[in-house]
Every structure is written in C-alpha cells, then in structure tokens.
matplotlib code that plots the C-alpha trace (Angstrom):
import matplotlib.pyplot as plt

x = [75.2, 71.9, 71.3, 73.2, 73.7, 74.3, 74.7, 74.4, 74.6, 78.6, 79.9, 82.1, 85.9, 88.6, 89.7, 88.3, 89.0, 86.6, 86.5, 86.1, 83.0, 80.4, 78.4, 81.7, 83.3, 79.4, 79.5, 83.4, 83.9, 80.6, 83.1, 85.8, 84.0, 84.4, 88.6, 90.3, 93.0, 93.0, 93.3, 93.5, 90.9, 92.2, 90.4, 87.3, 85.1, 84.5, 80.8, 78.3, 77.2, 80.3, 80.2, 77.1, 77.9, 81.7, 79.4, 77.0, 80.3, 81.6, 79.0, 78.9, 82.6, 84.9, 87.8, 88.0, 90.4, 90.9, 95.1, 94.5, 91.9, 90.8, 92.5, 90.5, 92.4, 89.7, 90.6, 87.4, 86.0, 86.0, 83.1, 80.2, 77.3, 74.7, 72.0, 73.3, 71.1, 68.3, 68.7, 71.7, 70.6, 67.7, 69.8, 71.9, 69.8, 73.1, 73.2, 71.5, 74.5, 75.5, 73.2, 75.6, 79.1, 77.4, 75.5, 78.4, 81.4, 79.2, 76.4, 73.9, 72.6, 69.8, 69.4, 66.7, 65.1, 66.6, 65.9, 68.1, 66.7, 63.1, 63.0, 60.7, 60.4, 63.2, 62.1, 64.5, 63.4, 65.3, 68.2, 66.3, 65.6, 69.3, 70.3, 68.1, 68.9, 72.4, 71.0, 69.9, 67.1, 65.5, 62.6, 61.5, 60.3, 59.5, 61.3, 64.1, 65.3, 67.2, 68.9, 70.8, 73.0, 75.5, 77.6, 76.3, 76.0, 76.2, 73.3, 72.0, 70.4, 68.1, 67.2, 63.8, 65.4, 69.4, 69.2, 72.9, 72.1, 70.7, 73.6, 76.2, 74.5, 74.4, 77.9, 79.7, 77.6, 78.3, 82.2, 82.4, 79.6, 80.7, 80.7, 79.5, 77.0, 75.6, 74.0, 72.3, 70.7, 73.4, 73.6, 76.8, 77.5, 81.1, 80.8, 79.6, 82.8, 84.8, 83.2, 84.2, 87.9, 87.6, 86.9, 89.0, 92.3, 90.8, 91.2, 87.7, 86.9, 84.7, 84.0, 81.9, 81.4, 80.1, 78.4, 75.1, 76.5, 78.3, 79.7, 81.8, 83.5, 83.6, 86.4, 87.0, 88.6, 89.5, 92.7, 94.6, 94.2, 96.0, 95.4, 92.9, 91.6, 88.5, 87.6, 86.8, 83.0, 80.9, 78.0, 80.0, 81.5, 78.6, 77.3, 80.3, 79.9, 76.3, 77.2, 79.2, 77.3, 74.5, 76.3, 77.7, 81.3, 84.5, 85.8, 88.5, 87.1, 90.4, 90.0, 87.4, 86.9, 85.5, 84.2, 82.3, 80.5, 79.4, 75.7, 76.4, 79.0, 76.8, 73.4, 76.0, 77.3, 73.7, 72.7, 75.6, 78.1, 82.2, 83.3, 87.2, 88.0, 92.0, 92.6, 91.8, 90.0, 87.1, 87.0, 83.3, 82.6, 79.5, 80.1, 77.5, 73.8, 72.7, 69.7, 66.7, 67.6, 65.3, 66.9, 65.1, 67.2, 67.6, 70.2, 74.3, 75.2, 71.9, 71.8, 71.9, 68.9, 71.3, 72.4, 68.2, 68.0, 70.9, 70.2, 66.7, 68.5, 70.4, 67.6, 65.2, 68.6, 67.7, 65.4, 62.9, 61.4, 63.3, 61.5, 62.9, 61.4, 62.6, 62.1, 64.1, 62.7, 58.7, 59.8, 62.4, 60.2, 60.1, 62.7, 60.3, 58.3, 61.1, 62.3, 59.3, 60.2, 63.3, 61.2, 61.2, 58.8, 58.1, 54.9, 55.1, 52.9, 53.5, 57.1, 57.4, 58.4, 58.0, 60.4, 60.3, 63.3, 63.4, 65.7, 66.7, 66.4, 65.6, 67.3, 64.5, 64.6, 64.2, 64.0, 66.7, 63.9, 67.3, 71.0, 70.8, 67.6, 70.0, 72.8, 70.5, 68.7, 73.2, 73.6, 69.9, 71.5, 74.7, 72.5, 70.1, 70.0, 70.3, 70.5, 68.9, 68.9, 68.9, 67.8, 68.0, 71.1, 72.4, 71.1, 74.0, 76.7, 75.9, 77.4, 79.7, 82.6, 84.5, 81.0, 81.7, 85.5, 84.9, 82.8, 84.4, 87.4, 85.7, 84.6, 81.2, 79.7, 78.5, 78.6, 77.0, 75.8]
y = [76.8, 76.5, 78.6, 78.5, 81.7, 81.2, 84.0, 81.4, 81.4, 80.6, 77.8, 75.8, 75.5, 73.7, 71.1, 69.4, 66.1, 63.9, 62.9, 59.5, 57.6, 58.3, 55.1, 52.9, 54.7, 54.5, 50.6, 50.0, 52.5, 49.9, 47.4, 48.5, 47.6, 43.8, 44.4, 43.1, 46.0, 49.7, 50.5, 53.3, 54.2, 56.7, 58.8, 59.0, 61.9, 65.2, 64.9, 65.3, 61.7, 60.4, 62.7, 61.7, 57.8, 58.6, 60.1, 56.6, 54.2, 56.6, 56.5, 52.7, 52.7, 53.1, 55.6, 57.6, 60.7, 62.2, 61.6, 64.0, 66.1, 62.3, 59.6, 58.6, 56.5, 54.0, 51.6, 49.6, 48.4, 45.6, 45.8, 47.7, 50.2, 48.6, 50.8, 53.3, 56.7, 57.9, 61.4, 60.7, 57.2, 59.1, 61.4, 58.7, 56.2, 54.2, 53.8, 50.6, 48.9, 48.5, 45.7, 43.1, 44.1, 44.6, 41.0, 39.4, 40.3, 41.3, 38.8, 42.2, 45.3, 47.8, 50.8, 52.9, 52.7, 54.6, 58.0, 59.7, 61.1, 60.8, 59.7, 56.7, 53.7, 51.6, 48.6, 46.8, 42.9, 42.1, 43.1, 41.0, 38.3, 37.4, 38.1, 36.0, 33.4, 33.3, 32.5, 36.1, 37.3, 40.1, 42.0, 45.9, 47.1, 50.6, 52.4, 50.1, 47.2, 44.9, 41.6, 39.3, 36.4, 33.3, 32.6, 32.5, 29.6, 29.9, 29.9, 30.3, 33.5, 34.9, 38.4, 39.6, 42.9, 43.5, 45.9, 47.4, 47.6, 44.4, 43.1, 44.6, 44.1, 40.4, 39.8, 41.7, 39.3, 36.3, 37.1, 35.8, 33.0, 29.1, 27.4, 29.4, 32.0, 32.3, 35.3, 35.6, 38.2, 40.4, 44.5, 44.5, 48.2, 49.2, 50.4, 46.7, 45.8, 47.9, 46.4, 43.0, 43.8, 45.8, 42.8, 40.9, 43.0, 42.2, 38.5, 37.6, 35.2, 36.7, 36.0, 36.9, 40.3, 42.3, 39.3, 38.0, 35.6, 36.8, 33.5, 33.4, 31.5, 32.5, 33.1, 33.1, 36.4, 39.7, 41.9, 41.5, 44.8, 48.5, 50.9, 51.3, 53.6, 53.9, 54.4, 57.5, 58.9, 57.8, 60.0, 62.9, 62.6, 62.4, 65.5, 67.6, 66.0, 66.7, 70.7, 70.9, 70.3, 71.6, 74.8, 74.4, 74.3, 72.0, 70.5, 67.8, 65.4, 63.6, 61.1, 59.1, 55.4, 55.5, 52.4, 53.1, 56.3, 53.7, 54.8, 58.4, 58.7, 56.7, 58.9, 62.3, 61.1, 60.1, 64.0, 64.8, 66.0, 65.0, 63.1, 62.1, 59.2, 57.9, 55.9, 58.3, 61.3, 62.0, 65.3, 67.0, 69.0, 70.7, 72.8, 71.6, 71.4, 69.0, 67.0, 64.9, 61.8, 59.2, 57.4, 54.8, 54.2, 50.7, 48.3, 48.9, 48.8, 50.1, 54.3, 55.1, 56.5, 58.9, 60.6, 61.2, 64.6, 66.1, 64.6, 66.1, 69.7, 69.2, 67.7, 70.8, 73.0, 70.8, 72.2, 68.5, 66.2, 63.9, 61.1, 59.8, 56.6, 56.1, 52.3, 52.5, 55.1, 56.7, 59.7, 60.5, 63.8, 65.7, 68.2, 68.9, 71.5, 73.2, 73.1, 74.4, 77.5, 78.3, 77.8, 74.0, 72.5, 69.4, 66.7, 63.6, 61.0, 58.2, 56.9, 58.8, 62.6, 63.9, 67.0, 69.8, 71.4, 75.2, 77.8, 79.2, 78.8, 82.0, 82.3, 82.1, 80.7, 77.0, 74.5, 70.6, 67.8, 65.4, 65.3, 64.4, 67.2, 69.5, 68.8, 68.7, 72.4, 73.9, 72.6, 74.2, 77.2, 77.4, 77.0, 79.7, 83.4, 85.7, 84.6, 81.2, 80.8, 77.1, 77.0, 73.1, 73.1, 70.7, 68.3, 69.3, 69.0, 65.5, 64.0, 66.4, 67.5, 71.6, 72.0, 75.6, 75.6, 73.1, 75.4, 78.3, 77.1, 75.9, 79.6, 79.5, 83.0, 81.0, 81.0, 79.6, 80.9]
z = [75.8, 74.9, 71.6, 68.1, 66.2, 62.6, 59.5, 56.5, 53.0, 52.7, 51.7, 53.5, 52.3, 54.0, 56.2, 59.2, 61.3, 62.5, 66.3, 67.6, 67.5, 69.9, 70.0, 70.1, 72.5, 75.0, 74.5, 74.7, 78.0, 79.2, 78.5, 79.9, 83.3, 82.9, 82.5, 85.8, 85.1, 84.4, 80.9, 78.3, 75.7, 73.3, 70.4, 72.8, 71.8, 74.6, 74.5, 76.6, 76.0, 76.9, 80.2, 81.5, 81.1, 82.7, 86.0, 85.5, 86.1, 88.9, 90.8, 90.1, 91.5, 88.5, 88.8, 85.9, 84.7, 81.4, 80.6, 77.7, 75.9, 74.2, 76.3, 78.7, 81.7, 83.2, 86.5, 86.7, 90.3, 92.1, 93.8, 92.7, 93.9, 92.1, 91.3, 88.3, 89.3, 87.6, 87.4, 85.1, 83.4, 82.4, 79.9, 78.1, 75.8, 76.2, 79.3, 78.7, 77.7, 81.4, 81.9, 80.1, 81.5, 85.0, 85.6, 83.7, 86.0, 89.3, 88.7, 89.6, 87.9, 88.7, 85.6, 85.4, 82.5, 80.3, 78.6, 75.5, 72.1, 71.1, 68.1, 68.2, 70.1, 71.4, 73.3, 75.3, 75.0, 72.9, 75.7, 77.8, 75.8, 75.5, 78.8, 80.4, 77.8, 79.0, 83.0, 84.3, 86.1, 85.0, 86.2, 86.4, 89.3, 90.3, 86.4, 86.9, 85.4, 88.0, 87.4, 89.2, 87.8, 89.0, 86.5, 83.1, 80.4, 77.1, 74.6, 71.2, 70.7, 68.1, 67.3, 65.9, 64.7, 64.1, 67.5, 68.1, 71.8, 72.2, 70.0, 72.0, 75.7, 75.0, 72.9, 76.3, 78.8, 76.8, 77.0, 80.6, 80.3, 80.5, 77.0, 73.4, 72.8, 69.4, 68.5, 64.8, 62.9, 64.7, 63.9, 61.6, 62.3, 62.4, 66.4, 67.0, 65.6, 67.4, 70.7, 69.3, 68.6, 71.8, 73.9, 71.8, 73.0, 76.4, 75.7, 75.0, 72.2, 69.9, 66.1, 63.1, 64.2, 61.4, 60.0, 60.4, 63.4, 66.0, 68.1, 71.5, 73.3, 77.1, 79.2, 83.0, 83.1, 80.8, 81.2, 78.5, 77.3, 78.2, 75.0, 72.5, 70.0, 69.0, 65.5, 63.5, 63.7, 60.8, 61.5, 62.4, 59.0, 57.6, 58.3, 57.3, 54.0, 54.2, 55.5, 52.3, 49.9, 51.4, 51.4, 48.2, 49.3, 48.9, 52.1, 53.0, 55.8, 57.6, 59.9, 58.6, 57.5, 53.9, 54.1, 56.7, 54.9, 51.8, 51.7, 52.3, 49.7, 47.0, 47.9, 47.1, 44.4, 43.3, 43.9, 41.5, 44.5, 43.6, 46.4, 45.9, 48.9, 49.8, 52.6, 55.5, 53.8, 52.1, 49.8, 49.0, 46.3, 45.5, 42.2, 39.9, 39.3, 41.9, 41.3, 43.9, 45.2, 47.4, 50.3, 52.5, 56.2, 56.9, 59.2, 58.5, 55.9, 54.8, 54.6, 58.2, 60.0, 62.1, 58.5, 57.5, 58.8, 58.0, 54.3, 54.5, 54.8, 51.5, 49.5, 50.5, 48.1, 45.2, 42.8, 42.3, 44.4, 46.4, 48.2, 52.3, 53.8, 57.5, 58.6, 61.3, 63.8, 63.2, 65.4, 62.9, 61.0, 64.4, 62.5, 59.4, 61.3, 61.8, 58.5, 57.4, 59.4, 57.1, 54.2, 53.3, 51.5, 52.9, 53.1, 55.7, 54.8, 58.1, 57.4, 54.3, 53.3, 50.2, 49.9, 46.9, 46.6, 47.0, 45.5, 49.0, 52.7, 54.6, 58.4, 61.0, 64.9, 65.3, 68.2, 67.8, 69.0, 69.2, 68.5, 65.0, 64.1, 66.1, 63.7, 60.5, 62.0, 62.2, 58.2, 57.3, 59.0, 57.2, 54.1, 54.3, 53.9, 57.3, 60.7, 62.1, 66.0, 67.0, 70.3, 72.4, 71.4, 74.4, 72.1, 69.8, 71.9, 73.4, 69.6, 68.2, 69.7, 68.6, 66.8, 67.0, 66.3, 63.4, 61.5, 62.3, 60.9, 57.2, 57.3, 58.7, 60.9, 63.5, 67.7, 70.7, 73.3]

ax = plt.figure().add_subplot(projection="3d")
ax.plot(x, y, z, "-o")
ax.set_aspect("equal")
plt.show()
C-alpha cells in the first residue's frame, strides 16, 4: 500500500481505540531478549515497525510467533547470531536499542548503524557513552557499530541531553551489570517507564524511572516474568484528537492514558476545543470558534515533538497566527511544503514556523517525508475540500495500526491503495 485516497471535508464522529504503544513495545520486545524464559507481550501494536524489528531478533536467533492479532509469544535465544543485518536495521531507527540487551546477556553485538525517519539528527554517543561506562567495547567499523563485553560493572552515568534511546539502551545493559548504575538527566517519557516496569516484572531492580534519576541495581539473571501489556499509544492518540478537531468533529478516544496526553489536551483546550477526559477515554469536541495557539516541542512531559505536525494541520483551520518552535528535531518542517500544496499558509524561519490560518484546505496530491508528516498529511486530508492523494504512505503504516479501518469507522471517505 503505497498511496492514501482521501475525499475530506467531514468531520469525524464516533468512537475509536487506541493500539498499543509503538516505542514501548520496540524497546520492551529489545528487552525481552535478556529473559532466560519465553514470555508473553500483550497489547503490541501490528506495525510495520514492530515487523521489521520481530525479523532483526529472528535472524539474531529469537523464536517469535504472533498468539493473537496483539499478543506476541517471544522465546529468547541462547546463543546468538551476532551481527543484526543491514538491509533490515537500516529501516528501524530502533533498532538501536539492541545494543544494551545484546552485550549485556551475550557480552557481543554488531548493528548497523541505524536508519528510520528523517527528521533530523540523532547521534548515538550518548548510547555509547554509557555503554562503555558500564565496561564495553565499542567501536564502528565498516557502517557498523560492534561491541564486545565481560561482565559489566556498574557506573554513574550522565547524560548531555534526556535521549530516550540512550536512556533505555543503558538502563537494559545496566540490569545485568555487578553493583549500581546511576543514570541522571534521564528521558522521563511514559514508554521509558514502561521499559522500567517491564524489566522490573523480569526481576530486575530498577528505580526512579520517570524521574530525573534512574538508579539500578544489577542482577545475575532475569526470568521472572511471563505476561505483559504494554500501555496505550500516546501519540497515536494524539492524532485522533488532533483529526477531530481538525475536522471539526466529536470523537471518543478509548484506550488511552490521559495523563499521558497532558500537553496535547492543554494546547486543545488552549485552541478553544472541549476535551472531556475519565479514567480511560478522552472525548474531542470541536464545535466552537477555535482560535491560534503557539506550541514549542521539548523533552516529556514537555509537548511532544511526534505531535508537531499533526498540530501544524489544525492550526493552518484557524483563522490567526499561530506560532511552532521545534527544539527537539531541525528536520521536523519537511511536511510544510506539502502543506503548502493544500493551501497552507506557512513561513519557516530555522526552528520556527509561523502559520496563518486559512478558511479552507483544498485536496491536492502530496508526498509523507516520515511517519509522523505522513499522519499529519491523512488529518490535512480529512480537513480539506476534494480529494488529497498521499503517496509514501509506508511511512504511515510503520506507527499506526487499522489506519484505514479507524477512519472509516468515525466516518471518513478514505482508502489505500
């Protein structure tokens, strides 16, 4: 499916529910390679993300089978190929994350470097920084980065820069180190504490995860643990809320995490959207004049850089100027070209965009640059007037699962093809 056909200017009514988490369920299935016993991951998302790293661990030596169409059965291996192939590495960003689990249980690991969205730079010393703290030896050679490690010791670790990845490659390695890792000026997202309690069920020792200090205490061996569910995606979430009021519609999200939503919930409400919240839903309604808003990404639980686009497309429906500062990712305005082709008015000034509202999107065929663009480009085409054509669309389909059957069932004319 490479294309998206939309017919916009509906608005969205109804009820949809959110999948699980795409960037827990990447780190925790990473994880779940450390465990000296099969186990069961449940609520895992049917993306292509997810796909593409389930091939990684195979060809590592993992057996893997779906038990259901979101429980994921996982027996890990005990021994390993070493070398994760390139011509899949290359597609995942997150594949990354098997550095940790991989020189912390098999005391080896060779990744090519890895590929994924882009959307800006995304260095990896941090990664390395930590790892090596804790005893390994890293080097790249050849578009691969290959360590080797004995058994690792425990450190103190600071980061420059609250990097999730970095976070979670060195909080899973220092699970099986001798003695206590500290980590500080840790990523306090809620998928890095879904790793935590993740390798927590496993029997690691791990505390202060969604703080600034992550500490742990290491343990000889992990398998502890036989089910877990992942937690509700927050960025999926976000952009239904997003679609609806961008659309002008009323739509309950189930499945969701409120909490975890905080700055996208405040930002609506800001624009003048009704969003109603219980313990697992979140209900948006866009009925009223909506006004400009200005948003500036930063760390959890800063408004989240995955969430800029799709924001972009509603601001572009409000009449006013709305002001976005990204400060997370410089790539992040590869989408405003294409916007422009709908009919957005939009000026990017280095990190910054000033947007002026328009009374109306027209349809028009556009091109995703990444996953989150891709998703922004589907609620610009639900928004506008006549048929948009999104093509790239893979991009789509590696973050959101029943794209297609989740719109269509909230009303929109859309397919893929």
């Amino acid at each position: 499916m490479q294309e998206i056909v939309i017919n916009g200017g509906n608005p969205l009514e109804g009820r949809v529910t959110i999948s699980g988490a795409k960037n827990a369920s990447l780190a925790i299935i990473c994880a779940a390679l450390m465990s000296d016993k099969p186990l069961v991951l449940e609520n895992v998302p049917y993306i292509n993300d997810v796909k593409v790293l389930l091939e990684i661990i195979g060809t590592i030596g993992a057996k893997i089978h779906w038990q259901d169409y979101k429980v994921l059965y996982i027996e890990p291996p005990k021994e390993i190929n070493v070398q994760a192939p390139y011509e899949l590495v290359k597609k995942l960003r997150a594949s990354n994350l098997l550095l940790g689990p991989m020189l912390a249980k098999f005391g080896q690991a060779s990744v090519a470097l890895p590929g994924g969205c882009n959307i800006g730079s995304r260095p990896m010393d941090l990664h390395f920084k930590g790892l090596k703290c804790l005893g390994a030896d890293i080097k790249l050679e050849k578009g691969r980065i290959v360590g080797t490690a004995g058994r690792m010791v425990g450190c103190q670790v600071y980061l420059d820069f609250p990097s999730v990845g970095a976070t979670e490659n060195i909080m899973m390695a220092a699970c099986l180190a001798e003695g206590q890792t500290i980590i500080e000026n840790v990523a306090k997202e809620p998928e890095v504490v879904d790793l935590a309690n993740f390798l927590n069920a496993m029997g690691a020792k791990v505390r202060g995860a969604g703080t600034d200090v992550i500490k742990i205490e290491g343990v000889n061996s992990l398998d502890q643990c036989q089910r877990y569910s992942i937690i509700p995606d927050r960025i999926e979430a976000g952009t239904y809320m997003v679609a609806a009021a961008a659309t002008r519609g009323d739509v309950l999200i189930e499945n969701v995490i409120p909490k975890h939503i905080e700055p996208v919930i405040a930002k609506l409400r800001e624009a003048n959207v009704d969003v109603e919240e219980s313990e697992d839903t979140v209900r948006v309604t866009a009925r009223k004049e909506l006004k400009p808003v200005d948003i500036k990404t930063m760390p959890y639980p800063g408004f989240p850089t995955d969430m800029q686009s799709q924001m972009m497309v509603l601001l572009c429906t409000i009449p006013g100027t709305s002001v976005i500062i990204e400060n997370i990712f410089e790539n992040r305005f590869q989408v405003v070209d294409e916007l422009k082709r709908l009919g957005a008015r939009i000026k990017v000034e280095g990190r910054m965009a000033v947007i002026e509202g328009v009374n109306s999107l027209y349809g028009a065929s556009v091109k995703a640059t990444d996953l989150r663009a891709g998703a922004a480009l589907v609620i610009a085409g639900l928004a506008s007037k006549g048929e948009t054509r999104v093509g790239n669309a893979l991009y789509v389909y590696r973050g959101y699962q029943d794209l297609e059957y989740k719109l269509k069932s909230l009303g929109a004319d859309i397919k893929c093809l």
